[in-house]
Backbone as JSON Lines, residues from 0, in Angstrom:
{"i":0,"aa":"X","n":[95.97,-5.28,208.21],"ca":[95.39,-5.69,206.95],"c":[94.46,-4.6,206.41]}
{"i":1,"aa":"X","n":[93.81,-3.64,207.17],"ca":[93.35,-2.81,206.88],"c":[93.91,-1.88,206.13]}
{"i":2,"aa":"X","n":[94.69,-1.06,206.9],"ca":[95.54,0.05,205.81],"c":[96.48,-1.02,204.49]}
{"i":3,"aa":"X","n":[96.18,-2.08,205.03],"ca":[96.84,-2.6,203.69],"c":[96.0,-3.05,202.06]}
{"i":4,"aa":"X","n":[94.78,-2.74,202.66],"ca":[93.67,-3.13,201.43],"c":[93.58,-2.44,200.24]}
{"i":5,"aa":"X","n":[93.61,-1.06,200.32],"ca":[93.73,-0.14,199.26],"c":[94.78,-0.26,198.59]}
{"i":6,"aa":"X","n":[95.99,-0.6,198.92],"ca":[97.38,-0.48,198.38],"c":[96.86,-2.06,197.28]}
{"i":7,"aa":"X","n":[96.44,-3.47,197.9],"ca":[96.48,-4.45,197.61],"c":[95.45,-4.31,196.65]}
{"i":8,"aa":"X","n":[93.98,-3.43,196.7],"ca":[92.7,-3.86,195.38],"c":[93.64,-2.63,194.2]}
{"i":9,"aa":"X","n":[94.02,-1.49,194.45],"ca":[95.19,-1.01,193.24],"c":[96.37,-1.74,192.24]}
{"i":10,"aa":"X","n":[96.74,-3.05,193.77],"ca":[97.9,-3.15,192.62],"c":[96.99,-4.57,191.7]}
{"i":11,"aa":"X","n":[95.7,-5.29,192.73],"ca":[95.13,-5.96,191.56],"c":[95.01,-5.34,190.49]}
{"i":12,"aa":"X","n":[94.23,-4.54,190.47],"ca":[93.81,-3.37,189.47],"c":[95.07,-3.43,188.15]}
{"i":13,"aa":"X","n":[96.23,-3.18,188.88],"ca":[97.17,-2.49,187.81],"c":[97.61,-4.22,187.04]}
{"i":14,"aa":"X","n":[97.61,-5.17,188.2],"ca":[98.11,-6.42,186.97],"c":[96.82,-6.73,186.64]}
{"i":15,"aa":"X","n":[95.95,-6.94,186.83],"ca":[94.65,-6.92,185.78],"c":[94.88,-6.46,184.57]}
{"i":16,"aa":"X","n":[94.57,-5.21,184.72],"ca":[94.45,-4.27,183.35],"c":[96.23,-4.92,182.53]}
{"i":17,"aa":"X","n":[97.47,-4.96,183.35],"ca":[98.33,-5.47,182.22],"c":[98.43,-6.44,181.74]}
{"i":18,"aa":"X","n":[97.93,-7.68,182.75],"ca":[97.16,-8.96,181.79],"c":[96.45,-8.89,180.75]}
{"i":19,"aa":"X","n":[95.39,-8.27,180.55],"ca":[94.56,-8.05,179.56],"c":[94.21,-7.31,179.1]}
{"i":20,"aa":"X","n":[95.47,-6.3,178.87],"ca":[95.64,-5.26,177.62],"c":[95.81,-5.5,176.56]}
{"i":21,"aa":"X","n":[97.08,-6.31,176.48],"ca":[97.9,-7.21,175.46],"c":[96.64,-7.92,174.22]}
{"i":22,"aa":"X","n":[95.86,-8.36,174.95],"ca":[94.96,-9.8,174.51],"c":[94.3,-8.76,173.52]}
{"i":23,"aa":"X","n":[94.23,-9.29,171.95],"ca":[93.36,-9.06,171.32],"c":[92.02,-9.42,171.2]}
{"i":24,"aa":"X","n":[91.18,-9.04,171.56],"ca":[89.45,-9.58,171.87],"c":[88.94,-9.83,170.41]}
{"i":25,"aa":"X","n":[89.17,-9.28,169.49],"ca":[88.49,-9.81,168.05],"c":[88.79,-11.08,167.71]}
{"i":26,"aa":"X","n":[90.2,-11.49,168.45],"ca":[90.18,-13.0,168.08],"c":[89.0,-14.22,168.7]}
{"i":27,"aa":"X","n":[88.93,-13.7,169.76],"ca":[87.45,-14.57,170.8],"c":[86.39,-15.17,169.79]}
{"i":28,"aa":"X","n":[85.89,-14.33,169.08],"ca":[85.28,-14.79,167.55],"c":[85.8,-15.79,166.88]}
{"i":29,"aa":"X","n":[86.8,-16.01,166.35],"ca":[87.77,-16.77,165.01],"c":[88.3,-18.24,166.15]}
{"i":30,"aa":"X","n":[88.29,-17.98,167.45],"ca":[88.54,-19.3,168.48],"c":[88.04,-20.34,168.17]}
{"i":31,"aa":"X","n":[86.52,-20.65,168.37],"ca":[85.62,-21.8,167.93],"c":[86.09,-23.15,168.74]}
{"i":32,"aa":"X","n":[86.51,-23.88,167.93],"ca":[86.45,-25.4,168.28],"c":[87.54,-25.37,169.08]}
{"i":33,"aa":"X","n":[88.76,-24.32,169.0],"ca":[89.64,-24.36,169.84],"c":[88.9,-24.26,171.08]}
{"i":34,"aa":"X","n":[88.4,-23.17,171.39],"ca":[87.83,-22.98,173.1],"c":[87.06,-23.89,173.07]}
{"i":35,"aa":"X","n":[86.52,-24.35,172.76],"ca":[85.34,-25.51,172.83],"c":[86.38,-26.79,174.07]}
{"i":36,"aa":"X","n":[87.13,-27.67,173.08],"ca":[88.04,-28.43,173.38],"c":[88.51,-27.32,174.41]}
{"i":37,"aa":"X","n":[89.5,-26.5,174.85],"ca":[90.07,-26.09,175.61],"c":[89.08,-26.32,177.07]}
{"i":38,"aa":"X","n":[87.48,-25.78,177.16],"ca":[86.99,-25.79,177.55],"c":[86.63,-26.88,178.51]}
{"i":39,"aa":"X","n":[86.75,-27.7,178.07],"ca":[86.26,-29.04,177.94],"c":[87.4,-30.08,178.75]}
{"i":40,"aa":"X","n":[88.41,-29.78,178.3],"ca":[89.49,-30.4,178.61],"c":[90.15,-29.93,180.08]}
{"i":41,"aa":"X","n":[89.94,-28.54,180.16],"ca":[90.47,-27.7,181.43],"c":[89.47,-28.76,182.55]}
{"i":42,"aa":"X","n":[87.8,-28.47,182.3],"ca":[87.0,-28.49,183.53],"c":[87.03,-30.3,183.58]}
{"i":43,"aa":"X","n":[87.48,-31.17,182.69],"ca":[87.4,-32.26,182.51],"c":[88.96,-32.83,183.73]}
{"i":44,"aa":"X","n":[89.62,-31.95,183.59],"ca":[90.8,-32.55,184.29],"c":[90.51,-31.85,185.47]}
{"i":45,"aa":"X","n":[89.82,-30.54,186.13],"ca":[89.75,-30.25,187.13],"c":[88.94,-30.85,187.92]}
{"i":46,"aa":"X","n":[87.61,-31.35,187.4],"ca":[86.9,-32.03,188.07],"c":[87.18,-33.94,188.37]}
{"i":47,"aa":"X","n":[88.05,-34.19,187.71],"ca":[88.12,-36.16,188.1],"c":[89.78,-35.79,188.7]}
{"i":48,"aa":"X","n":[90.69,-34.85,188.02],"ca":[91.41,-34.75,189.47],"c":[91.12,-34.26,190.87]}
{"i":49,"aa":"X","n":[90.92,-33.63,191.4],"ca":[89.83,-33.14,192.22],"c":[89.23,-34.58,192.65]}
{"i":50,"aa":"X","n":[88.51,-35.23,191.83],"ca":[88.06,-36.24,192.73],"c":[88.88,-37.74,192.79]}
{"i":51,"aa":"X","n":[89.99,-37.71,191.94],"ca":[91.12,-38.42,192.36],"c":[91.87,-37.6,193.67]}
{"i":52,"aa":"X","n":[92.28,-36.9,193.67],"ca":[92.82,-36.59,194.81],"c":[92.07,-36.7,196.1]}
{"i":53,"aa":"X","n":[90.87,-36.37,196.07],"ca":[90.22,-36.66,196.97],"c":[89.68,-38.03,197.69]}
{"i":54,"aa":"X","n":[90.08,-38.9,196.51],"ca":[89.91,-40.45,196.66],"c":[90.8,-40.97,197.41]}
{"i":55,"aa":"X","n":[91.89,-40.65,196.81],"ca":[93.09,-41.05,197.07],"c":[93.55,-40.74,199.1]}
{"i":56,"aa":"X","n":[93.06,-39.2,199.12],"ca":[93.11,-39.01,200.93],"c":[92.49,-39.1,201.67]}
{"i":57,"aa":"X","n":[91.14,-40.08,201.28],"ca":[89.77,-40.14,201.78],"c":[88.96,-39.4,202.3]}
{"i":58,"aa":"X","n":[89.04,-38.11,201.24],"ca":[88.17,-36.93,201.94],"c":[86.9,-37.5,202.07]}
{"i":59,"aa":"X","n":[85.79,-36.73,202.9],"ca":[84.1,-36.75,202.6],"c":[83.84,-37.38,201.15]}
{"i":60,"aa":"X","n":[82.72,-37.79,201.2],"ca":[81.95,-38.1,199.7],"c":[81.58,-36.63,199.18]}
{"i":61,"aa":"X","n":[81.08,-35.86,200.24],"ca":[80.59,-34.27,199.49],"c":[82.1,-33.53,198.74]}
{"i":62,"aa":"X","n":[83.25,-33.88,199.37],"ca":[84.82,-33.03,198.48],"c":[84.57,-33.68,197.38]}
{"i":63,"aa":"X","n":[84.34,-34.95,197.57],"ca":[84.93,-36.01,195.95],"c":[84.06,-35.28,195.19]}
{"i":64,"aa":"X","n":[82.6,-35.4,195.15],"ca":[81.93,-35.05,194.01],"c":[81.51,-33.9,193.61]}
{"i":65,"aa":"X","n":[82.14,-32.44,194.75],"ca":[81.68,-31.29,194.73],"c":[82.84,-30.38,194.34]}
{"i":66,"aa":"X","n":[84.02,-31.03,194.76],"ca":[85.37,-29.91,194.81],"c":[85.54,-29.25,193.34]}
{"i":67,"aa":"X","n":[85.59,-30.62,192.36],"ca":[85.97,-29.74,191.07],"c":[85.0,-29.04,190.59]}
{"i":68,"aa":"X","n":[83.7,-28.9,190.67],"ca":[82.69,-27.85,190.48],"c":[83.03,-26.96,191.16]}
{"i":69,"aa":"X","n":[84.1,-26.56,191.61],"ca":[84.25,-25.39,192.74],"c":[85.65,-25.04,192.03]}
{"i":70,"aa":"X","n":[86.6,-25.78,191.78],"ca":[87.95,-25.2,191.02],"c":[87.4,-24.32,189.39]}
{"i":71,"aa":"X","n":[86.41,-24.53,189.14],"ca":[85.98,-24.43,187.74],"c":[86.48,-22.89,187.03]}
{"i":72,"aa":"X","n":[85.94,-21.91,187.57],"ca":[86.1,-20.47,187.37],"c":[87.21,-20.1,186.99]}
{"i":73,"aa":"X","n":[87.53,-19.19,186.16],"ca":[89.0,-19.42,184.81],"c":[89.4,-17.74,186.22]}
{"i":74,"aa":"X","n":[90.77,-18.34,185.92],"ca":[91.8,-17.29,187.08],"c":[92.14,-16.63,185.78]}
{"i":75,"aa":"X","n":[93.64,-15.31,186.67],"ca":[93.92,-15.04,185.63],"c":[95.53,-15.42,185.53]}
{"i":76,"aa":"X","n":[96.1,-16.49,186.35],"ca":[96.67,-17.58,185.95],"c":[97.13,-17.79,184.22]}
{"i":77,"aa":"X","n":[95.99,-18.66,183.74],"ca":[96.34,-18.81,182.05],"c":[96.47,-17.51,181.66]}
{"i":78,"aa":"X","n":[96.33,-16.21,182.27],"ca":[95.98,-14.95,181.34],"c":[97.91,-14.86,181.15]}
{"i":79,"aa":"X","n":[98.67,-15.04,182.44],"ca":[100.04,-14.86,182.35],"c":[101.04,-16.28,181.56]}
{"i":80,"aa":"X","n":[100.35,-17.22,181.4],"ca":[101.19,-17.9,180.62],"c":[100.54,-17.8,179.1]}
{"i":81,"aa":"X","n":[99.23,-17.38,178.69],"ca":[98.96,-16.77,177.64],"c":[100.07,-15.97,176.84]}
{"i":82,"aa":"X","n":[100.07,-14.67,177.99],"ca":[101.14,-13.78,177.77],"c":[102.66,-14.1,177.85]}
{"i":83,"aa":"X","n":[102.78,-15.2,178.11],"ca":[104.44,-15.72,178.05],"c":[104.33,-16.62,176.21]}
{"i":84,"aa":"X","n":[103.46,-17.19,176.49],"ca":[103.1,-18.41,175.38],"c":[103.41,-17.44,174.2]}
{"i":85,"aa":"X","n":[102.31,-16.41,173.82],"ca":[102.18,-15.15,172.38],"c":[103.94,-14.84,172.05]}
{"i":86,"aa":"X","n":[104.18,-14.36,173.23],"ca":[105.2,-13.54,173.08],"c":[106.6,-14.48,172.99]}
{"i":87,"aa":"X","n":[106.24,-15.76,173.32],"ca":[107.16,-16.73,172.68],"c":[107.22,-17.31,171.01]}
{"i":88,"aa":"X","n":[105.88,-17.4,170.84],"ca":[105.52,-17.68,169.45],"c":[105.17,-16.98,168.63]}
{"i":89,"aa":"X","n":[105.49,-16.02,168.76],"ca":[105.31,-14.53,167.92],"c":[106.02,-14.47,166.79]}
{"i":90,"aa":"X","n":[107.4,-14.4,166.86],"ca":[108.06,-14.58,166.0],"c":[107.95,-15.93,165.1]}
{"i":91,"aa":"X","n":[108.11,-17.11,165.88],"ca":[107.88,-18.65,165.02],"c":[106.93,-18.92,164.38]}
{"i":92,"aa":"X","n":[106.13,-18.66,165.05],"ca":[104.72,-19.08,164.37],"c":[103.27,-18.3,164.5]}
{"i":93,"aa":"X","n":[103.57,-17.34,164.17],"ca":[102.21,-15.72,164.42],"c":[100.88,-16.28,164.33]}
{"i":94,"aa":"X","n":[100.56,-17.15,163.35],"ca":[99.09,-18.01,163.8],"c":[98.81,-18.58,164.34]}
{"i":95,"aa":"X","n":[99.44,-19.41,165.14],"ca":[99.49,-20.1,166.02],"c":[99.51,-19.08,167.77]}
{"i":96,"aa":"X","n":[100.16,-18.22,167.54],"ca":[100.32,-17.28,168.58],"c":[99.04,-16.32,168.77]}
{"i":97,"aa":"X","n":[98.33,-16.35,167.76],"ca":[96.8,-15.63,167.74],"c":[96.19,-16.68,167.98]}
{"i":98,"aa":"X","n":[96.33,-17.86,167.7],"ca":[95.56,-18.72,167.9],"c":[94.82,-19.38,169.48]}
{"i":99,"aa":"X","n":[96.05,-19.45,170.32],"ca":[96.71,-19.26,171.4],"c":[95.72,-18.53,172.07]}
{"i":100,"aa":"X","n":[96.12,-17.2,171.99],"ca":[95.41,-15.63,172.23],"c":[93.68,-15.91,172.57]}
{"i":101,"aa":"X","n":[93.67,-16.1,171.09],"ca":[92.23,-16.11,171.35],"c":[90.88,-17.34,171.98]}
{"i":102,"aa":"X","n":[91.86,-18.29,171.74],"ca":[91.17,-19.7,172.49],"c":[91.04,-18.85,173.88]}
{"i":103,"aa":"X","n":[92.01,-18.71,174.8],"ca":[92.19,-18.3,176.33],"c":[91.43,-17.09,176.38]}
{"i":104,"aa":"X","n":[91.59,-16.23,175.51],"ca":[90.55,-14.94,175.92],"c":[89.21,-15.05,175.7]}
{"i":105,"aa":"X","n":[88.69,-16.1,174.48],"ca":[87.41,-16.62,173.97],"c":[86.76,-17.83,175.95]}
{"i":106,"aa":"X","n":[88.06,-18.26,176.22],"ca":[87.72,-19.05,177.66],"c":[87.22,-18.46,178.9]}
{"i":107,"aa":"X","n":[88.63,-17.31,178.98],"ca":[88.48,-16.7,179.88],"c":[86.52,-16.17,180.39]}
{"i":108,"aa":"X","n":[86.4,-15.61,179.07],"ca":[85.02,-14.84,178.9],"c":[83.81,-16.17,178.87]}
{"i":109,"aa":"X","n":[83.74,-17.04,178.64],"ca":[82.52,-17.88,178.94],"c":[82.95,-18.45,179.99]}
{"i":110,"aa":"X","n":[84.12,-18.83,180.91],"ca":[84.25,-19.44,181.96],"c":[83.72,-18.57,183.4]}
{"i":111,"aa":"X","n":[83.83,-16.92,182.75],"ca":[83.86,-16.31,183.74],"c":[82.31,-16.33,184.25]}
{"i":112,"aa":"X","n":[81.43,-16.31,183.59],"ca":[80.06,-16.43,183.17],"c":[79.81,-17.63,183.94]}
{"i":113,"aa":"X","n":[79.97,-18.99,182.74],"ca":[79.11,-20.02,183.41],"c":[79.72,-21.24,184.73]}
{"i":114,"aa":"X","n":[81.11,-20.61,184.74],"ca":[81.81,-21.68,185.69],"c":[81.61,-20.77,187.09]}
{"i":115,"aa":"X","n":[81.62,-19.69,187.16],"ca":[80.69,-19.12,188.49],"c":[79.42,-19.11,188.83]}
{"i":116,"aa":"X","n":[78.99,-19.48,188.05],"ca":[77.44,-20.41,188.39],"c":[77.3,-21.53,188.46]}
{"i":117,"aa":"X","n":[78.49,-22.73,188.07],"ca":[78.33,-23.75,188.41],"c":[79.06,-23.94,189.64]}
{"i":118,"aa":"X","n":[80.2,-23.03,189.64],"ca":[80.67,-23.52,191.34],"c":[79.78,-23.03,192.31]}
{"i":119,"aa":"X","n":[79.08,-22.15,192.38],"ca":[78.29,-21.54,193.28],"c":[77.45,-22.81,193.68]}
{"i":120,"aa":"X","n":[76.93,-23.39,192.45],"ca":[75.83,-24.82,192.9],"c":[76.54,-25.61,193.52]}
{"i":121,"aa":"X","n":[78.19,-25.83,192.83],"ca":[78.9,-26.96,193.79],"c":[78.99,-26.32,195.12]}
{"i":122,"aa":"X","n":[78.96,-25.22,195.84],"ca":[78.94,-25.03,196.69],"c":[77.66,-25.25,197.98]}
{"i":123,"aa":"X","n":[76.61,-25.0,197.01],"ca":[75.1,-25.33,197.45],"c":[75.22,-26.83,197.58]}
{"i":124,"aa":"X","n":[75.55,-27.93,196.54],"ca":[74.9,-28.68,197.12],"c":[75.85,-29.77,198.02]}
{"i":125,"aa":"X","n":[77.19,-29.27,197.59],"ca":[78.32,-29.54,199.47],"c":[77.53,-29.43,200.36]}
{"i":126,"aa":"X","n":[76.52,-28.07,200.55],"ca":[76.2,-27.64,201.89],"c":[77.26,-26.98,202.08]}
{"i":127,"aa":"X","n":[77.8,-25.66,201.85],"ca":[78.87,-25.22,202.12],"c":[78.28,-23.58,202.43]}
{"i":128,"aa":"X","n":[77.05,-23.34,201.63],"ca":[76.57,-22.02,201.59],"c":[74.96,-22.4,202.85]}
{"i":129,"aa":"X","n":[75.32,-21.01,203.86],"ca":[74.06,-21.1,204.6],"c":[72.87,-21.48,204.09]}
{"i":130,"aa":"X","n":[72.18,-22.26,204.55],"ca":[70.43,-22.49,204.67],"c":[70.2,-23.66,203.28]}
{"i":131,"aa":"X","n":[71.83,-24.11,202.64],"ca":[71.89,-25.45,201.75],"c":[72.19,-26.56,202.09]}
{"i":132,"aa":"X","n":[71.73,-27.68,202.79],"ca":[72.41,-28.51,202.98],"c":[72.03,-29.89,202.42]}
{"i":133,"aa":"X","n":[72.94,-30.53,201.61],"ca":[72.66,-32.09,200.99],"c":[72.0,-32.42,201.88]}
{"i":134,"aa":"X","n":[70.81,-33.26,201.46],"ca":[70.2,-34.72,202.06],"c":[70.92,-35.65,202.21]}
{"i":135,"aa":"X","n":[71.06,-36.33,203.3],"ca":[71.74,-37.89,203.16],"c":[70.75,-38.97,202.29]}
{"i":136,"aa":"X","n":[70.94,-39.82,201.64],"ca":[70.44,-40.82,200.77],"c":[70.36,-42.08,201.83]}
């Protein structure tokens, strides 16, 4: 795994940068209520699924109410069906295909920010990070 690390943080590197070459960033601006809702709706289904699933297999009480604060942080996942989505609706419908664009890149960029500070807490108060551990009630 060693000699294999350099080969593996390069080729992140190279689909990084071709994920989010494509993406026009001036649209992040003109997004608005789209990312808002997008926003909203993503961490809304990650967090009560997350704790449906967790209901459902009787994890701990700390998974149920901590896990989806921990899925939160935007991958770059949507960045590749972004890039399938544009380049499907490009031709049909070009505003809609910027539209698209810029909700996910307007997401990407505040998720990256504040959903790694909120999972970090879901992680704190799991007790998952040294020298944090929930109180029992």
């Amino acid at each position: 795994m060693h000699s294999f690390s350099p080969i593996l943080s390069i080729s992140m590197i190279v689909v990084t940068l071709n994920l989010g070459a494509p993406l026009d960033y001036h649209l992040i601006l003109g997004a608005g209520l789209f990312t808002v809702i997008y926003i909203i709706a993503r961490a809304a289904g990650k967090y009560f699924g997350a704790y449906f699933g967790a209901s459902i297999t009787k994890c701990p009480e700390t998974v149920k109410k901590y896990l989806g604060l921990t899925l939160l942080p935007h991958s770059g996942v949507s960045l590749v069906f972004t890039g399938i989505a544009v380049s499907v609706l490009a031709t049909p419908a070009p505003k809609c295909s910027k539209i698209v664009q810029g909700t996910i890149a307007a997401a990407a960029v505040i998720n990256e920010i504040i959903a790694v500070i909120t999972a970090k807490k879901g992680f704190q108060w799991a007790g998952e990070l040294s020298n944090t551990k929930i109180e029992s009630k």
